[in-house]
C-alpha atoms as an extended CHARMM CRD file, in Angstrom:
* protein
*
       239  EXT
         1         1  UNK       CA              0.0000000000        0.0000000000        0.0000000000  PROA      1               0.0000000000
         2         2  UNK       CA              1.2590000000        3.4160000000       -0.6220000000  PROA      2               0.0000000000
         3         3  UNK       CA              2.6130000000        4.7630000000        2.4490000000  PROA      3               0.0000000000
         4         4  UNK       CA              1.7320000000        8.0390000000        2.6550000000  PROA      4               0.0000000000
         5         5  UNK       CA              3.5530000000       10.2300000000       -0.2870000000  PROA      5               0.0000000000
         6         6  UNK       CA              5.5650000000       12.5900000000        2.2860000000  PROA      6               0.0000000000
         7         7  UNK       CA              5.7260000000       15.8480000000        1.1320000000  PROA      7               0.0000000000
         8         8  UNK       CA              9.2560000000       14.6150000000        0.3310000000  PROA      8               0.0000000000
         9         9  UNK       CA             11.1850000000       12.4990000000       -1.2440000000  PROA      9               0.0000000000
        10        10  UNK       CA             11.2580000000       10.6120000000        1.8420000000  PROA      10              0.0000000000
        11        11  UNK       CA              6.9760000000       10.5090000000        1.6270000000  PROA      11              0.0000000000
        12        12  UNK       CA              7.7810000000        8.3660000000       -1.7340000000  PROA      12              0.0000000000
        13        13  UNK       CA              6.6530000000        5.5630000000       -0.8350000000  PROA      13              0.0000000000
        14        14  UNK       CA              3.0910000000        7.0060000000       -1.2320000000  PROA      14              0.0000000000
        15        15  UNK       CA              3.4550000000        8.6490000000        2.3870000000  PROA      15              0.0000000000
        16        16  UNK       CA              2.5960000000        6.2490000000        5.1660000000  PROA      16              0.0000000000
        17        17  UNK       CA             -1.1400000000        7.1160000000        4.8200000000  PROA      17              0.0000000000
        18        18  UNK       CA             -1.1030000000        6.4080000000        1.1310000000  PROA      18              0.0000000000
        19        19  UNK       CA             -0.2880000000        2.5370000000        2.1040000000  PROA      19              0.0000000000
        20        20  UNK       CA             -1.7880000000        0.2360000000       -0.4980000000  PROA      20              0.0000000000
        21        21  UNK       CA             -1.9100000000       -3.1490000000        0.5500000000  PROA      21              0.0000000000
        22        22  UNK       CA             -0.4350000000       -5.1520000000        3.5420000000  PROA      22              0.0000000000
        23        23  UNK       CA             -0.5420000000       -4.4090000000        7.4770000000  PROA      23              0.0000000000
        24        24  UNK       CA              0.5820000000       -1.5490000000        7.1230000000  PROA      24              0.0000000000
        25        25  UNK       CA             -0.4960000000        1.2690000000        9.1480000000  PROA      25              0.0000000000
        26        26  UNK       CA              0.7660000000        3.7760000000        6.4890000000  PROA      26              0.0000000000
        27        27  UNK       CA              0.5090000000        3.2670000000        2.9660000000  PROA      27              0.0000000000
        28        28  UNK       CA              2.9550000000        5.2010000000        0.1760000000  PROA      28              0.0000000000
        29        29  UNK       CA              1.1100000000        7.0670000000       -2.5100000000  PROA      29              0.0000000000
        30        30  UNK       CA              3.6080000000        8.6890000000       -4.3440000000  PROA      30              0.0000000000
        31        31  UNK       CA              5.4500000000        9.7950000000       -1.5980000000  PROA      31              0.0000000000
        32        32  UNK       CA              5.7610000000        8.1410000000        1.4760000000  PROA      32              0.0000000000
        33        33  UNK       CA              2.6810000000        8.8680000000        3.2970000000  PROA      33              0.0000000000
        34        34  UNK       CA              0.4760000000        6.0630000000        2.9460000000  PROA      34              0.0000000000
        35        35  UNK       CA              1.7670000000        2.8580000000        1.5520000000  PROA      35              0.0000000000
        36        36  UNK       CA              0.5930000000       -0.6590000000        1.0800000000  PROA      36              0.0000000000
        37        37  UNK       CA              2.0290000000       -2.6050000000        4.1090000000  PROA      37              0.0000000000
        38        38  UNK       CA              3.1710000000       -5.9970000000        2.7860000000  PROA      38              0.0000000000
        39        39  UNK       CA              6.5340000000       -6.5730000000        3.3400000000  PROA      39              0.0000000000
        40        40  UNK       CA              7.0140000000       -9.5160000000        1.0790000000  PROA      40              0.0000000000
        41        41  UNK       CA              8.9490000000       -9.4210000000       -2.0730000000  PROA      41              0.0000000000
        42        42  UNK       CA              6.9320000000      -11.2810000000       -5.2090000000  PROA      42              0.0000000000
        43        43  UNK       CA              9.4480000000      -12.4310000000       -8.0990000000  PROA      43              0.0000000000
        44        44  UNK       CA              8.8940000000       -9.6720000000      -11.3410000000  PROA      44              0.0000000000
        45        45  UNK       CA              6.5410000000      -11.1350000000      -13.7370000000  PROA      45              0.0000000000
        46        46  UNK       CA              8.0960000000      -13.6650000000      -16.0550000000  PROA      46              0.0000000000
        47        47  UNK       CA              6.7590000000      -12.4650000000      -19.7350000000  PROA      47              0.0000000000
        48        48  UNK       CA              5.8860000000      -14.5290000000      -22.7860000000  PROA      48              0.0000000000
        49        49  UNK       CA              5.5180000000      -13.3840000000      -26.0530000000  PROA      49              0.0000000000
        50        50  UNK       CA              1.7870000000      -11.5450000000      -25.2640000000  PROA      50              0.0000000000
        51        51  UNK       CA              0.2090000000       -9.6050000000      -22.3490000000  PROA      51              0.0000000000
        52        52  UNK       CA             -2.3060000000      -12.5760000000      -22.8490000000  PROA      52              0.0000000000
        53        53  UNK       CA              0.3420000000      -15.7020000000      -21.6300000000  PROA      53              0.0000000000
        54        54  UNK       CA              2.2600000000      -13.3210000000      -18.7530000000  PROA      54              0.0000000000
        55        55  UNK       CA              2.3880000000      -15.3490000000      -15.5400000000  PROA      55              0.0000000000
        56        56  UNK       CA              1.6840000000      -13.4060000000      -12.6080000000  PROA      56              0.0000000000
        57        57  UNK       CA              3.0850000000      -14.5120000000       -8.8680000000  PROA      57              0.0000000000
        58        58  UNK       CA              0.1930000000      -12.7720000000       -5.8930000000  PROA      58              0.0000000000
        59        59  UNK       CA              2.1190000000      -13.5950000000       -2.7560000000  PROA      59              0.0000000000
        60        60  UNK       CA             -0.7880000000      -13.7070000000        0.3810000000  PROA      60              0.0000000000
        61        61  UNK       CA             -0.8330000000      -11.3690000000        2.4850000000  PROA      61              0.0000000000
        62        62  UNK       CA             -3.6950000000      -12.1270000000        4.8910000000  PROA      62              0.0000000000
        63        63  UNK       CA             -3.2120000000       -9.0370000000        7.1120000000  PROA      63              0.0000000000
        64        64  UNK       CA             -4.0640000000       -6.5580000000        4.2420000000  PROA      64              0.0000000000
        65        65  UNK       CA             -7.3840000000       -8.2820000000        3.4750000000  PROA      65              0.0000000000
        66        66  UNK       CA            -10.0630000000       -6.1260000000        4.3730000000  PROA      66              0.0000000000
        67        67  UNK       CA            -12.4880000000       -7.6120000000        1.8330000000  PROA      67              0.0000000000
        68        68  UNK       CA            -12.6290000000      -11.0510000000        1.0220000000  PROA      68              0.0000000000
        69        69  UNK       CA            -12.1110000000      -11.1210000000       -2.5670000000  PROA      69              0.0000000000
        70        70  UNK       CA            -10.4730000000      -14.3530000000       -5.1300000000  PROA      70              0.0000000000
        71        71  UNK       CA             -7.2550000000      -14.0320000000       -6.2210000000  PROA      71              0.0000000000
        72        72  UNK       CA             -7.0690000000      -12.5900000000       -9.5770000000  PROA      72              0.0000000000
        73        73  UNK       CA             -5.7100000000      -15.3160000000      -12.2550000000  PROA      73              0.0000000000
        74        74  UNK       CA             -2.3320000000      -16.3350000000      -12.2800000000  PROA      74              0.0000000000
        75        75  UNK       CA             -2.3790000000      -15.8840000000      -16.1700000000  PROA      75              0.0000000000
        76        76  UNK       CA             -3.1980000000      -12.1750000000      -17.4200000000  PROA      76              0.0000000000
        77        77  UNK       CA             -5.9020000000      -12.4020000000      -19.6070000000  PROA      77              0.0000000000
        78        78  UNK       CA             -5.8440000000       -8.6060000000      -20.3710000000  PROA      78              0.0000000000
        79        79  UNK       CA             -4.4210000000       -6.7220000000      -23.6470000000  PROA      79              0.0000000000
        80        80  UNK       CA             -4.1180000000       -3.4510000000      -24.7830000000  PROA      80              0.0000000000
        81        81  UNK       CA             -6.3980000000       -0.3270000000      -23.4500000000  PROA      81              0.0000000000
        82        82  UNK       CA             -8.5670000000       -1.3940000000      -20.7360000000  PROA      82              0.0000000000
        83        83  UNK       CA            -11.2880000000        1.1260000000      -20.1050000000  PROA      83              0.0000000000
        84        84  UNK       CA            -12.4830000000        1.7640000000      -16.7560000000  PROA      84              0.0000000000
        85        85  UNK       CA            -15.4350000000        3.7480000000      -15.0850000000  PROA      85              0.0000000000
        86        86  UNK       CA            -14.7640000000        5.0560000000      -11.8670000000  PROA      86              0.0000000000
        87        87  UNK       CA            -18.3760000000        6.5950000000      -10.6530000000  PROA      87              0.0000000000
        88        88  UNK       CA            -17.3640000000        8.7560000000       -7.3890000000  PROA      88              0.0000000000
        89        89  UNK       CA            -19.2320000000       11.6740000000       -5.4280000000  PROA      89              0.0000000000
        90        90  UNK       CA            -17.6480000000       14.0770000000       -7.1350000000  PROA      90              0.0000000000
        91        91  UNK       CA            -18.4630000000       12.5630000000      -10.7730000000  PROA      91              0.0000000000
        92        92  UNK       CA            -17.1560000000       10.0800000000      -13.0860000000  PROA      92              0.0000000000
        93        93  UNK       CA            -13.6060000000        9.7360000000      -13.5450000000  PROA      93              0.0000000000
        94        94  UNK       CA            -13.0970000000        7.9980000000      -17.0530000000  PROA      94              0.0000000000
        95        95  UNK       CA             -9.4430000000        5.8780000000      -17.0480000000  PROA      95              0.0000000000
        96        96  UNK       CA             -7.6590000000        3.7860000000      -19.1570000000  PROA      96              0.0000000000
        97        97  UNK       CA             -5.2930000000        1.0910000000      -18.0460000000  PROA      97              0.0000000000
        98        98  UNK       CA             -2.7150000000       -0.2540000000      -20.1940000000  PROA      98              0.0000000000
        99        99  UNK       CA             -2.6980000000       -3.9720000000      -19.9200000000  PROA      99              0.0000000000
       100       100  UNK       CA             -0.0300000000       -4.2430000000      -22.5100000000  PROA      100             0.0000000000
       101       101  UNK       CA              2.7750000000       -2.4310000000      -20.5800000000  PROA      101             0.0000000000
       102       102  UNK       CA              1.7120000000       -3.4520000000      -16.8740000000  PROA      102             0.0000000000
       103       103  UNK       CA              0.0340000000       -7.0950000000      -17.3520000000  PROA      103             0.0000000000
       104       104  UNK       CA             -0.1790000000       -8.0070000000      -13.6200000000  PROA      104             0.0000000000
       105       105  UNK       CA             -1.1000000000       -4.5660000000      -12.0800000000  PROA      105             0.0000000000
       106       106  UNK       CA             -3.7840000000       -4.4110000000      -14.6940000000  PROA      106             0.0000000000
       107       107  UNK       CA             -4.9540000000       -8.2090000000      -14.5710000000  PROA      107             0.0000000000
       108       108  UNK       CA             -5.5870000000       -7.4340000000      -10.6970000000  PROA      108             0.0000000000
       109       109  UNK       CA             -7.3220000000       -4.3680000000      -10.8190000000  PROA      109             0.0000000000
       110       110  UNK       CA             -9.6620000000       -5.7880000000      -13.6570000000  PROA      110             0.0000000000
       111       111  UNK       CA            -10.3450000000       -8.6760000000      -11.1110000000  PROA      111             0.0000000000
       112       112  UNK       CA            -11.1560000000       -6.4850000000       -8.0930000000  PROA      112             0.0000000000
       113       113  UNK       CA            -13.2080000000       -4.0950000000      -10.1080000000  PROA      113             0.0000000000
       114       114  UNK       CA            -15.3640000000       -7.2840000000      -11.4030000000  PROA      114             0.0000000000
       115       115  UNK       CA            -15.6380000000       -8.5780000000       -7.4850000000  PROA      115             0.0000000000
       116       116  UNK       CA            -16.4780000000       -5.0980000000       -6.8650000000  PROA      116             0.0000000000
       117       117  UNK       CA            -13.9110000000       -4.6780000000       -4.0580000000  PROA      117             0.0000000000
       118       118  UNK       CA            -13.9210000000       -0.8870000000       -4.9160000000  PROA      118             0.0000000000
       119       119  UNK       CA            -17.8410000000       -0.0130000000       -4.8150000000  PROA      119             0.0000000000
       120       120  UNK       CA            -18.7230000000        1.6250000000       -1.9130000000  PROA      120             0.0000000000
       121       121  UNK       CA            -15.2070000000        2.7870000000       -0.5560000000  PROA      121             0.0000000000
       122       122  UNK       CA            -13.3560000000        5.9860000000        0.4850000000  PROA      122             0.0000000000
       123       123  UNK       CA            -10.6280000000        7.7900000000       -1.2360000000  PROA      123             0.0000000000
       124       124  UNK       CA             -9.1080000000        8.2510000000        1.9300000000  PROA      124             0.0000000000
       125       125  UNK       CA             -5.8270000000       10.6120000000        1.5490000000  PROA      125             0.0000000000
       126       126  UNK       CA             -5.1100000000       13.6080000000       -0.1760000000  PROA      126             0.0000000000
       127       127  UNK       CA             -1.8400000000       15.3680000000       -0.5740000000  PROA      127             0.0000000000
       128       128  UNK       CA             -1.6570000000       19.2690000000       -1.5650000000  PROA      128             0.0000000000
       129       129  UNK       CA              1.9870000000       20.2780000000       -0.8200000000  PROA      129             0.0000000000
       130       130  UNK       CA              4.6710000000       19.1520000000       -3.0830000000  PROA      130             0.0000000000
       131       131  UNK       CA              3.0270000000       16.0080000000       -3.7110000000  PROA      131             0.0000000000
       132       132  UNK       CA             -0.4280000000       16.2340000000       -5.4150000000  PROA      132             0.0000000000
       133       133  UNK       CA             -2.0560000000       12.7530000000       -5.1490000000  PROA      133             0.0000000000
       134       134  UNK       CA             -5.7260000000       11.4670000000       -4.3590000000  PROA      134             0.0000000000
       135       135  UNK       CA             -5.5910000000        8.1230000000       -2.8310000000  PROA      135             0.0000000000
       136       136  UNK       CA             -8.0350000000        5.2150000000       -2.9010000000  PROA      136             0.0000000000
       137       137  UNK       CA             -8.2270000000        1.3170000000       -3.0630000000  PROA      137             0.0000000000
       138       138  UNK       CA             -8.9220000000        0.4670000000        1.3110000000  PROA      138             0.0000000000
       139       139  UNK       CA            -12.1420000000       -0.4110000000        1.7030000000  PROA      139             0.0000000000
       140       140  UNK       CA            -11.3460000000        0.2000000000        5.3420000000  PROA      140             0.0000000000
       141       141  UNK       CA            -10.5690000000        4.0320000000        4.6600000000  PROA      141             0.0000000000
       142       142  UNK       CA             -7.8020000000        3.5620000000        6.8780000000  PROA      142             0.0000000000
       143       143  UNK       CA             -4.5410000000        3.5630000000        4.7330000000  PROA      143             0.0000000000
       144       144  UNK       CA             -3.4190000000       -0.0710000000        5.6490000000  PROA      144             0.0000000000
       145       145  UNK       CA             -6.0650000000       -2.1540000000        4.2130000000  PROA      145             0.0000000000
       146       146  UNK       CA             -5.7880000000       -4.2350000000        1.0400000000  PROA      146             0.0000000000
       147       147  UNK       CA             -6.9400000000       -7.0840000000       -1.1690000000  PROA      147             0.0000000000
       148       148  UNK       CA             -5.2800000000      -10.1530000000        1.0400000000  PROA      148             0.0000000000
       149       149  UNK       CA             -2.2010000000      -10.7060000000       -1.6050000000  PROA      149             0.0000000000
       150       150  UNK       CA              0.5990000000       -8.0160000000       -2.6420000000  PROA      150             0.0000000000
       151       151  UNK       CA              1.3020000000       -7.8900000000       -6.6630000000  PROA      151             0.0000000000
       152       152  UNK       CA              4.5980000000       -7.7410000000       -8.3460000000  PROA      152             0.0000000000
       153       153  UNK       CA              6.5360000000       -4.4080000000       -9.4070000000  PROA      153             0.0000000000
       154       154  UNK       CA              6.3020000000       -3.5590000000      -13.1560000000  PROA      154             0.0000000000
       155       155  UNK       CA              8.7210000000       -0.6200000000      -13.5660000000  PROA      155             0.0000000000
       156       156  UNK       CA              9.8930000000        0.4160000000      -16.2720000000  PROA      156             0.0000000000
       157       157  UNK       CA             12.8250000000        2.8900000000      -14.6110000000  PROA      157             0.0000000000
       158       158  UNK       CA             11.5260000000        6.0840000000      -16.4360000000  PROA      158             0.0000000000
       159       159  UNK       CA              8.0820000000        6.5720000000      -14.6400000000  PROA      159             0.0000000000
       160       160  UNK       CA              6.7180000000       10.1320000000      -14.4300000000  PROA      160             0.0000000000
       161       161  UNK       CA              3.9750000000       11.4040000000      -12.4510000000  PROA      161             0.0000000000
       162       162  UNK       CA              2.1140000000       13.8850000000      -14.4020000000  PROA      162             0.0000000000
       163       163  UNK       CA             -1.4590000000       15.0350000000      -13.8780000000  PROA      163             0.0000000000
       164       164  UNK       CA             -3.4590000000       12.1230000000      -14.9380000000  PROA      164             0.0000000000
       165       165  UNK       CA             -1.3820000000        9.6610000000      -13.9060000000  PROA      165             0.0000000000
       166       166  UNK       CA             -2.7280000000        6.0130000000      -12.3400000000  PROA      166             0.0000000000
       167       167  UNK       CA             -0.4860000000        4.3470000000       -9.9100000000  PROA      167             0.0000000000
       168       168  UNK       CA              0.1780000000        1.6740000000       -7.5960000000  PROA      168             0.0000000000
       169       169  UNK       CA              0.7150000000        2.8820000000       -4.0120000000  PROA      169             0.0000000000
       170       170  UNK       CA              3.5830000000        0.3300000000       -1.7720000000  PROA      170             0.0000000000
       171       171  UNK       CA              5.1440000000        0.6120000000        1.5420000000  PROA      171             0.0000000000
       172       172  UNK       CA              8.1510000000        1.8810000000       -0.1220000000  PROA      172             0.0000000000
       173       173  UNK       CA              9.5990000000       -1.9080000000       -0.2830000000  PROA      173             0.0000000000
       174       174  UNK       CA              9.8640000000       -4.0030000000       -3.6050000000  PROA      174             0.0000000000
       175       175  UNK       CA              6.3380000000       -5.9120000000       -4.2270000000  PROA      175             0.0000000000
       176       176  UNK       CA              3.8490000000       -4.4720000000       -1.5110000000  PROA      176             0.0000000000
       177       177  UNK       CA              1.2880000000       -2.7950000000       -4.0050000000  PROA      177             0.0000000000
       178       178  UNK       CA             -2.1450000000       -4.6150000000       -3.5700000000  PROA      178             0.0000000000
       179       179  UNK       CA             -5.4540000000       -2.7200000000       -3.9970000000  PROA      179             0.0000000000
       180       180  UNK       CA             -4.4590000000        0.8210000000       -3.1610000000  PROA      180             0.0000000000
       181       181  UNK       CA             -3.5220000000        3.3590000000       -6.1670000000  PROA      181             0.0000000000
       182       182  UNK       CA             -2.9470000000        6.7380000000       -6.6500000000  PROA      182             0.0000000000
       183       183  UNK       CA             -3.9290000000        9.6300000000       -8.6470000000  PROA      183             0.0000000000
       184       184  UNK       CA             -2.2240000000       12.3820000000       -9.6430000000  PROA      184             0.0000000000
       185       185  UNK       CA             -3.9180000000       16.2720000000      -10.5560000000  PROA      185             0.0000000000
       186       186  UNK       CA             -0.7890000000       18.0120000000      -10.7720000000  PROA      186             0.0000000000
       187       187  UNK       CA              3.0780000000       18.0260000000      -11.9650000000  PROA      187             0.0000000000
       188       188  UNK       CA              4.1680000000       15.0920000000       -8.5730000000  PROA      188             0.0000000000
       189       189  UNK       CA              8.2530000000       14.8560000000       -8.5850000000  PROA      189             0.0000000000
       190       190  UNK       CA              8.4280000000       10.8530000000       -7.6720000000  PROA      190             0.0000000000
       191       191  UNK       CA             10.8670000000        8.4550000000       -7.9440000000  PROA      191             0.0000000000
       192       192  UNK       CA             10.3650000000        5.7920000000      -10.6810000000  PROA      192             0.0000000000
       193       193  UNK       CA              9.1520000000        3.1010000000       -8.2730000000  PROA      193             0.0000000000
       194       194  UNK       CA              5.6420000000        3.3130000000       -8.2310000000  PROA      194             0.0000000000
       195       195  UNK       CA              4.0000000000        0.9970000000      -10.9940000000  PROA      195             0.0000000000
       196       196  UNK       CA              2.3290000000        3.3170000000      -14.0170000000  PROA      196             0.0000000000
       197       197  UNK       CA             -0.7730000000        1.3680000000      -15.2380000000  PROA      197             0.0000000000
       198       198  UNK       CA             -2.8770000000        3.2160000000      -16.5210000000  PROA      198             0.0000000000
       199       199  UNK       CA             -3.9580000000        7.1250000000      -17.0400000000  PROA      199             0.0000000000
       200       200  UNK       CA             -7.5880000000        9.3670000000      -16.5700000000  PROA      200             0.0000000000
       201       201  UNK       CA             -8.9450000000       11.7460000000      -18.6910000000  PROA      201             0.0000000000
       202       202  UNK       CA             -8.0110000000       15.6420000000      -18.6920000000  PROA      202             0.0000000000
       203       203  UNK       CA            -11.6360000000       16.1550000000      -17.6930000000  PROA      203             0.0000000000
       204       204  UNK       CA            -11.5250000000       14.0350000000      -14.7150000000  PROA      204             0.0000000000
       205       205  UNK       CA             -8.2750000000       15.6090000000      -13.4840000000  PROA      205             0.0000000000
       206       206  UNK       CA            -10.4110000000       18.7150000000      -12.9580000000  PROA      206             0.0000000000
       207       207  UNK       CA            -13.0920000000       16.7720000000      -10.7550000000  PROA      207             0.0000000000
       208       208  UNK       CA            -10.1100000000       16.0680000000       -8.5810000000  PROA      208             0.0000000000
       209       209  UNK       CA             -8.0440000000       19.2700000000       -8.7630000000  PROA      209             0.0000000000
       210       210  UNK       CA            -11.4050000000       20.9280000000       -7.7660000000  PROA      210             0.0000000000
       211       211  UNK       CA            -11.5140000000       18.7650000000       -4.7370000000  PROA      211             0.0000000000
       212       212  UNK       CA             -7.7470000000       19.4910000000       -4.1000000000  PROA      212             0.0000000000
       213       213  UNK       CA             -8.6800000000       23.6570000000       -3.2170000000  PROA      213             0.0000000000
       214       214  UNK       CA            -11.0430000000       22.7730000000       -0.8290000000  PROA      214             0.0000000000
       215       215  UNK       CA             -7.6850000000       21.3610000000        0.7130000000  PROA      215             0.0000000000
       216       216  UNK       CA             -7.9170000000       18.5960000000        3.5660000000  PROA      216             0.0000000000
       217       217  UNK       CA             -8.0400000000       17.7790000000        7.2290000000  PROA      217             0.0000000000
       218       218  UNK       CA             -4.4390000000       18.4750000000        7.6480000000  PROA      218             0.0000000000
       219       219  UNK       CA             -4.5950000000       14.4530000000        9.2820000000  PROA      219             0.0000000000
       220       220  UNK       CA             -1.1900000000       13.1300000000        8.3520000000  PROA      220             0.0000000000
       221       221  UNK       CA              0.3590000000       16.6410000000        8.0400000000  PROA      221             0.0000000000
       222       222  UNK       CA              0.1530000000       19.8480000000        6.3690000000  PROA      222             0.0000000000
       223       223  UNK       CA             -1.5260000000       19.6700000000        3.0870000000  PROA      223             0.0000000000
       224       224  UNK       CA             -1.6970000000       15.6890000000        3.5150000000  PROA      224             0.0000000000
       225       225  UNK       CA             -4.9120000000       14.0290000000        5.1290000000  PROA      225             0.0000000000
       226       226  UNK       CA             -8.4310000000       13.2500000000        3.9330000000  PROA      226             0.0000000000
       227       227  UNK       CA            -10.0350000000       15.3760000000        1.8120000000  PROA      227             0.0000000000
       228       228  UNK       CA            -12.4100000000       17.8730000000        3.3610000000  PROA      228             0.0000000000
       229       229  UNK       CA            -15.1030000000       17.2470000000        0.4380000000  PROA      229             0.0000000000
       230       230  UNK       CA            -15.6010000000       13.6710000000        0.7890000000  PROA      230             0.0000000000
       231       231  UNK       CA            -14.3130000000       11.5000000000       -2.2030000000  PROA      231             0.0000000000
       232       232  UNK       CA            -15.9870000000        7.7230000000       -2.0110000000  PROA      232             0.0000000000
       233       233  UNK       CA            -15.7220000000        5.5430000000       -5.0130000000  PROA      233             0.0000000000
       234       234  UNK       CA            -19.5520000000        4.0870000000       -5.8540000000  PROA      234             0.0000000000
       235       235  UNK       CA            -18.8320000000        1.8270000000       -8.2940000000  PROA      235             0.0000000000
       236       236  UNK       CA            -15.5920000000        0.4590000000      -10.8330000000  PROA      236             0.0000000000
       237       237  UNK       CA            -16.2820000000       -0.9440000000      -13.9880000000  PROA      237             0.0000000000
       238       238  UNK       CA            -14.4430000000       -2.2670000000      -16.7870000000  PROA      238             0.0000000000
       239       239  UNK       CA            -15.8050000000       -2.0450000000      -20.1760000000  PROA      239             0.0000000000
């Protein structure tokens, strides 16, 4: 889970409240403040020919599990452009997830969406100072929940974080993303370890950048905590 994305370099791994996945207490976002909390270390996907034969290794991690979902396959049956509907209190956010480039990110968050393990969930951390980040993916709301496995890495070296961008949150360790992800409204300085898969639309960057005035509870730190307009996910979709 992404630790919370510290309004630092240091708040990489998704700042301790960002945590995606694991035990956590903190998950990293993009910056240490909340990351997922698993702490163990999955072997990188090994990759056929096609997205469609990549073999995917989900390590349990019973800790994180805060809903109980199935594993996602151990094959990735994704490809290509994956669209996904993300229908939120503040509006739809319209993404795309690129199967093609991230297999076993995208092969997991296809197979929560379907088990709807994100309807009906917070967005529980928000980041306004240096880092500019909503986070989302705990059912529990809390920053250390997660799906009950950890998924592999899929870096490429040269991740950016422009607005837009859709990533996995960690604990700052190798392999500890799970359920919780990121998204970035604004120009985020990160280091390359925080899986890319996938992007949202210029339009629903604004939903969130709107969000990101009304500023937050100041929970986790200055400019860091939950966002003082309420941002719960409704329902994920794929298709």
């Amino acid at each position: 889970m992404l630790t919370r994305i510290a309004a630092a370099a240091a708040a990489l791994v998704l700042l301790p409240t960002l945590a995606a996945c694991g035990g956590d207490s903190s998950s990293s976002t993009a910056a240490d403040s909340g990351a997922s909390t698993g702490t163990s270390t999955p072997a990188s996907p090994s990759t056929s020919s096609s997205a469609s034969s990549t073999s995917c290794d989900y390590p349990a991690d019973s800790q994180s599990a805060t809903r109980q979902v199935d594993p996602p396959p151990a094959t990735a049956d994704v490809q290509g452009d994956v669209p996904v509907t993300m229908k939120t209190s503040i509006g739809t956010l319209d993404a795309t997830l690129d199967a093609d480039k991230t297999p076993c990110t995208v092969n997991s968050f296809v197979s929560l969406a379907k088990q709807g393990f994100f309807d009906k969930t917070p967005c529980h951390r928000l980041t306004t100072s240096q880092i500019f980040v909503l986070q989302c993916g705990d059912p529990s709301g809390t920053g250390t929940g997660g799906p009950g496995y950890t998924i592999p890495d899929e870096l490429s070296g040269t991740e950016t974080y422009g607005p837009g961008t859709l990533a996995m949150a960690n604990t700052g360790q190798p392999g500890t993303g799970g359920s919780q992800f990121f998204i970035v409204y604004q120009d985020t300085g990160l280091p390359a370890q925080y899986t890319v898969f996938g992007h949202i639309s210029p339009a629903s960057v604004k939903l969130i950048a709107n969000i990101a005035k009304k500023g937050t509870d100041n929970a986790f730190g200055q400019g860091d905590g939950h966002p003082k307009v309420p941002v719960n996910l409704t329902q994920v979709s794929v298709g």
